[in-house]
C-alpha positions as CSV (number, residue, x, y, z in Angstrom):
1,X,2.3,108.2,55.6
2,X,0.4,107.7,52.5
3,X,3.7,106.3,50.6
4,X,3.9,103.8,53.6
5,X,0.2,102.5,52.7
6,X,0.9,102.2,49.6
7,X,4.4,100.2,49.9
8,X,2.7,97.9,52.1
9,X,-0.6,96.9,49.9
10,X,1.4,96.4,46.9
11,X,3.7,94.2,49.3
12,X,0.3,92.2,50.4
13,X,-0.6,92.2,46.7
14,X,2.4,90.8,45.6
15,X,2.2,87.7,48.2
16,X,-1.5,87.1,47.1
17,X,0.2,87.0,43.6
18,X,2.8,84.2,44.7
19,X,0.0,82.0,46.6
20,X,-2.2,81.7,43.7
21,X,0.8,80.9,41.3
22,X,2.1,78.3,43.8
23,X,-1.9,76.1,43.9
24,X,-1.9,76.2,40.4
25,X,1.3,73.9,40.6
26,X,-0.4,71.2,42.3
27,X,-3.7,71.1,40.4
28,X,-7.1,73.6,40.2
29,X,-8.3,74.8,43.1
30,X,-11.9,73.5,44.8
31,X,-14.1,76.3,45.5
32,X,-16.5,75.8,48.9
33,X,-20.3,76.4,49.3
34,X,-19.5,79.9,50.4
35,X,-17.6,80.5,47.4
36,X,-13.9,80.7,49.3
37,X,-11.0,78.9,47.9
38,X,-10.0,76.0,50.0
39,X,-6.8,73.1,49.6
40,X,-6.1,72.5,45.9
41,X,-6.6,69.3,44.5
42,X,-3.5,67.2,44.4
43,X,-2.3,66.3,40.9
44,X,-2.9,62.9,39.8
45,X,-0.1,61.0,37.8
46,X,-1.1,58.1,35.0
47,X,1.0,55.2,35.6
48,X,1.5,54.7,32.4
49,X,4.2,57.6,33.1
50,X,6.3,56.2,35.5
51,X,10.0,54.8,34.3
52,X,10.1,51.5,33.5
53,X,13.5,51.3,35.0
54,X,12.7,53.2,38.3
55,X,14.3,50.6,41.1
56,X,11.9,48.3,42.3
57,X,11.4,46.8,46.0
58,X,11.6,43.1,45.4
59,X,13.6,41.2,47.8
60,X,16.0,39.8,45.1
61,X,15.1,41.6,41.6
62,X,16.2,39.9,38.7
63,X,16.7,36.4,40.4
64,X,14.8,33.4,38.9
65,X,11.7,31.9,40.3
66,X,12.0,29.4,42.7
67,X,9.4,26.4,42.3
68,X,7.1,25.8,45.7
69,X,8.2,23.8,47.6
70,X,5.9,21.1,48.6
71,X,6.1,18.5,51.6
72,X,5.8,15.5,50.4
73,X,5.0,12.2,52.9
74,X,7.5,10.2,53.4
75,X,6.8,6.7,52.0
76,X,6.4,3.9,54.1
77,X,8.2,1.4,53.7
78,X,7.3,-2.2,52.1
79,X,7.8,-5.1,54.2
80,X,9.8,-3.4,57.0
81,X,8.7,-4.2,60.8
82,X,10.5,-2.4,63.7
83,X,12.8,-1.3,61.9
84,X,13.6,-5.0,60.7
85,X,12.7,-5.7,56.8
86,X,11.2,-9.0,56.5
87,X,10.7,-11.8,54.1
88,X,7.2,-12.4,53.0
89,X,6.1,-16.2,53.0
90,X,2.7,-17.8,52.7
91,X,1.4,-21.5,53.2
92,X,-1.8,-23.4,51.3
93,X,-3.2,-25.9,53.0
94,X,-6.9,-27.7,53.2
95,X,-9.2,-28.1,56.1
96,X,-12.2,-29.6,56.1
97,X,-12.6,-29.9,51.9
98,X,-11.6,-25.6,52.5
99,X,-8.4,-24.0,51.4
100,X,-6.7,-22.4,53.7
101,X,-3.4,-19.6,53.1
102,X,-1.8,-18.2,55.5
103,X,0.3,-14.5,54.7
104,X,3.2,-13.6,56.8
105,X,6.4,-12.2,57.2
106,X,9.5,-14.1,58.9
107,X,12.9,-12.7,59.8
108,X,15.9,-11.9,57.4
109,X,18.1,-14.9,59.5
110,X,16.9,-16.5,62.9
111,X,17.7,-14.9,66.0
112,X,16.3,-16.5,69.2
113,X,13.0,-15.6,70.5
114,X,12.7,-14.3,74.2
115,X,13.3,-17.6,76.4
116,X,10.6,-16.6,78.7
117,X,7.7,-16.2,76.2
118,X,5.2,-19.1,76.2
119,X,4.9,-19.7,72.6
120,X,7.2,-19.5,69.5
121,X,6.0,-19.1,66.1
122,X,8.5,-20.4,63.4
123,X,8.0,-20.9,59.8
124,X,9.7,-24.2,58.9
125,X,10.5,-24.0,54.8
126,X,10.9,-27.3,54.3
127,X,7.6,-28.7,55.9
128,X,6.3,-24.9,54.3
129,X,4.2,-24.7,57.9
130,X,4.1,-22.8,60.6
131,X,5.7,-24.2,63.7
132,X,4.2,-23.5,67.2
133,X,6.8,-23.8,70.5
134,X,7.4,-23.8,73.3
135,X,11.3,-23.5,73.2
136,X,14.1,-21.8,71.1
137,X,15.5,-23.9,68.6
138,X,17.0,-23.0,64.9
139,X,15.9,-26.6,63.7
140,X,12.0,-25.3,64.3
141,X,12.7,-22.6,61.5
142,X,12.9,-18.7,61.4
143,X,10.6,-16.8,63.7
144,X,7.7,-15.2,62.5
145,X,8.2,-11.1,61.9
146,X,5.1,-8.7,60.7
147,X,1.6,-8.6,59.5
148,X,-0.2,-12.2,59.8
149,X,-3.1,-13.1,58.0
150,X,-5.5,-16.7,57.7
151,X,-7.8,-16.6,54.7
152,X,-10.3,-19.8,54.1
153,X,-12.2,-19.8,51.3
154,X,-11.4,-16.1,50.3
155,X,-12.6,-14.9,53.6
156,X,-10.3,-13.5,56.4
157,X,-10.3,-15.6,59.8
158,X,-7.4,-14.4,61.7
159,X,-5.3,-11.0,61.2
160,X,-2.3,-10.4,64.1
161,X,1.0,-9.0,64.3
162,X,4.8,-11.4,65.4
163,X,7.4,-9.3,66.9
164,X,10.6,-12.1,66.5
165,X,8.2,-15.0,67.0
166,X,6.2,-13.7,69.7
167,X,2.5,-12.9,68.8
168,X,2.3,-8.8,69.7
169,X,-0.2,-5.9,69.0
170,X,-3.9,-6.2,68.0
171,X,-5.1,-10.0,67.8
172,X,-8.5,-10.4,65.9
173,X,-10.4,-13.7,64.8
174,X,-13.9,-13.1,62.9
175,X,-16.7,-15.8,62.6
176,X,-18.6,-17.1,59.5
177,X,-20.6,-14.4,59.3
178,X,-17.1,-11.9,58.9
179,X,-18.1,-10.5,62.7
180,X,-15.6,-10.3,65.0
181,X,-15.7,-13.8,67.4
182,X,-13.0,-12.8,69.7
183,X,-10.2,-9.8,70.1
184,X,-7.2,-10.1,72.1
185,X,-4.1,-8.2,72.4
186,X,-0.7,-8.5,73.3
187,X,3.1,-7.3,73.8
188,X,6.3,-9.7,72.9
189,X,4.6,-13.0,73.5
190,X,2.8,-12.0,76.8
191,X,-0.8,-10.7,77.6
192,X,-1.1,-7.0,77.2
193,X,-2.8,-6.9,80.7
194,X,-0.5,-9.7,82.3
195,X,1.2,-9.0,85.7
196,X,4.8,-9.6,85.2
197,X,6.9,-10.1,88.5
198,X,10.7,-9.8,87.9
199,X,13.5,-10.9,90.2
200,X,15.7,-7.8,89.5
201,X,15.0,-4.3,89.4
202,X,16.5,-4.3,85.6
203,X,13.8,-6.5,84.8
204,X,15.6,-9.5,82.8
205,X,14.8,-12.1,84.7
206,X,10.8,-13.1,84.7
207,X,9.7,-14.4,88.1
208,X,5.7,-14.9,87.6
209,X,3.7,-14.0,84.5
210,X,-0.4,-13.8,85.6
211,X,-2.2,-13.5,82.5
212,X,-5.1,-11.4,82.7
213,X,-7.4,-10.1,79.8
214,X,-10.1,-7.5,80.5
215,X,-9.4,-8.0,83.9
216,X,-10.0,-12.2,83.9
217,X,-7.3,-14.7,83.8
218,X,-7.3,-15.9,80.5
219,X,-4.1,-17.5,78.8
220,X,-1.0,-19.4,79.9
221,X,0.5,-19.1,83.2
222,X,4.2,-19.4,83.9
223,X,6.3,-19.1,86.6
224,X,10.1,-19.4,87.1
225,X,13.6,-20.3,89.0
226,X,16.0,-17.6,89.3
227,X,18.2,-19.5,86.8
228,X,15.5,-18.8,84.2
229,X,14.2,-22.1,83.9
230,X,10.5,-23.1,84.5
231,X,8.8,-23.7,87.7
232,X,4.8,-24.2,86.9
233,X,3.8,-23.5,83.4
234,X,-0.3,-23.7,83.0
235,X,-3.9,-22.5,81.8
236,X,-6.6,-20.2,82.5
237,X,-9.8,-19.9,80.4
238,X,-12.8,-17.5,82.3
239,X,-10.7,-17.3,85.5
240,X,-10.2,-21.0,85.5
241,X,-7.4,-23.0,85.5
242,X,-7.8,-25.8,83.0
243,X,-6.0,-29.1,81.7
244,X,-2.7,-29.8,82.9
245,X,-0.5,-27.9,85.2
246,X,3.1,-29.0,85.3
247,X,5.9,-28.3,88.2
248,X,9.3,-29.0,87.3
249,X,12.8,-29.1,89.3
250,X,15.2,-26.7,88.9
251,X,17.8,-29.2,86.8
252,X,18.4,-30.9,84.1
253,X,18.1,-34.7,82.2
254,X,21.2,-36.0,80.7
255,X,19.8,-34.9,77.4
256,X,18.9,-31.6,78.4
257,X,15.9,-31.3,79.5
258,X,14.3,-30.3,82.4
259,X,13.3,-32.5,85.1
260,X,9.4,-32.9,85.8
261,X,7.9,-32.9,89.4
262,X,3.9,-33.0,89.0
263,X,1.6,-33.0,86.6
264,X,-1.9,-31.9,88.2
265,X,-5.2,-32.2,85.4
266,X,-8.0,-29.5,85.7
267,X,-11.0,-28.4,84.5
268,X,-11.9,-30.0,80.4
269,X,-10.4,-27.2,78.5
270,X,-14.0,-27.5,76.3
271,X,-16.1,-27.9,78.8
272,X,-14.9,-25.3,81.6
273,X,-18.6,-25.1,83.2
274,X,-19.2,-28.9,83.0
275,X,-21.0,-30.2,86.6
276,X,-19.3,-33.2,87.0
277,X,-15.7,-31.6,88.0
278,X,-14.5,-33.2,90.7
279,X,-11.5,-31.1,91.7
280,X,-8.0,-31.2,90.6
281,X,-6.6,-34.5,89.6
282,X,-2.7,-35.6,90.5
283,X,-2.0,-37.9,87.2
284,X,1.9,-38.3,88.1
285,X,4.8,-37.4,90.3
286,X,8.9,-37.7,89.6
287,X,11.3,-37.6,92.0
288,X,14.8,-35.2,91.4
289,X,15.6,-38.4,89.4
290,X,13.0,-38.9,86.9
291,X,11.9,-41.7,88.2
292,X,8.0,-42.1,88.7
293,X,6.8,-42.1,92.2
294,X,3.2,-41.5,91.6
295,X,0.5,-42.6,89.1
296,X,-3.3,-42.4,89.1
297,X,-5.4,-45.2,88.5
């Protein structure tokens, strides 16, 4: 019995032995307030002694640095409208003892404004002017295309946009004192705000264009024939209609152009709140003709 307490402590003994050998692997062991041992202290390794060619965990080691890529703006480019690069033009001309330029773009080659547009802007290179009309012609120039700008006396007066002759966008006129004296705007040669009245659902053939602007009729009226040709083309200025007011028939003079039915006068175009109106005045009549069947005295 004695032998077996023996064998057995010098077993425990021999364990203890192999513990203590096994902490001082790892580092010196920390002693606690009451003086028992408790976990060693790990061993800490300089890096100074790791292997310079130990594998590494970049994505692609030993590949060459790629530059940052930065997103650069795309430049806009110079002269281009729509889509449509244009030819930049100017005119000098004098006013009053006052130079005036004008700064504009036209179209590459002419191509025929919308018919049903009330005005055409052309820039005519032989007069070097701008032409205003009514009609599509090639002989009035090449329309008008981009940015548009009057300058008298070094100081801007008008600034606008032309889409293929038709005035479009942000219209803006500023008064001696570089304020702004009026603002309109517009979209392919009509009002922005106009009521347009088609007589098909595609919407290619213009029955009635009301021009309103901030909700008042202001600009030209038109109306038209289902052929496309004009039925009453006239004015409004502050919700009134003003100078004359055409009708016309639905045909055509032997030279081609249309036959005129009435021509009613209105309100002085420069004087629309003058007291002495009297109403509407019917200066002429044609019949299907041409041939004058009214005129006032």
């Amino acid at each position: 019995m004695t032998r077996l307490f023996y064998l057995i402590q010098s077993a425990f003994l021999l364990l203890c032995l192999i513990g203590m050998s096994s902490y001082t692997v790892y580092g010196q062991n920390e002693i606690d307030q009451d003086g028992k041992n408790s976990l060693p202290k790990p061993m800490v390794v300089a890096i100074d002694s790791i292997d310079e060619d130990a594998p590494t965990i970049e994505l692609n080691p030993g590949a060459p640095e790629e530059k940052a890529q930065v997103k650069r703006k795309k430049k806009k480019k110079r002269n281009v409208f729509w889509g449509i690069k244009a030819k930049k033009q100017y005119t000098r001309s004098n006013s009053k003892g006052k130079v005036v330029f004008e700064l504009f773009f036209v179209l590459p080659e002419y191509e025929t404004p919308n018919p049903y547009a009330p005005l055409k802007y052309y820039y005519n290179p032989k007069e070097r002017k701008i032409e205003r009309k009514s009609t599509s012609n090639s002989k009035y120039g090449i329309p008008l295309h981009g940015s548009y700008v009057k300058i008298v006396e070094k100081d801007t007066v008008t600034t606008g946009y032309f889409y293929k002759g038709l005035l479009t966008g942000r219209w803006v006129w500023y008064g001696s004192d570089k304020t702004i004296k009026d603002k309109k705007f517009y979209y392919m040669g009509f009002p922005k705000d106009a009521e347009i009245t088609y007589y098909d659902s595609k919407q290619t053939k213009v029955k009635e264009v009301i021009p309103y602007q901030h909700g008042e009729l202001n600009g030209i009226y038109q109306s038209f024939y289902e052929s496309g040709r004009k039925k009453v083309v006239g004015s409004y200025k502050y919700g009134y209609k003003i100078g004359n007011w055409t009708e016309y028939y639905d045909t055509l003079d032997r030279r081609g152009q249309q036959r005129r039915k009435k021509l009613t006068q209105y309100r002085n175009k420069n004087n629309v709140y003058r007291k002495d109106y009297a109403g509407p005045k019917v200066k002429y009549e044609w019949d299907e003709n041409g041939k004058v069947t009214h005129k006032s005295k």
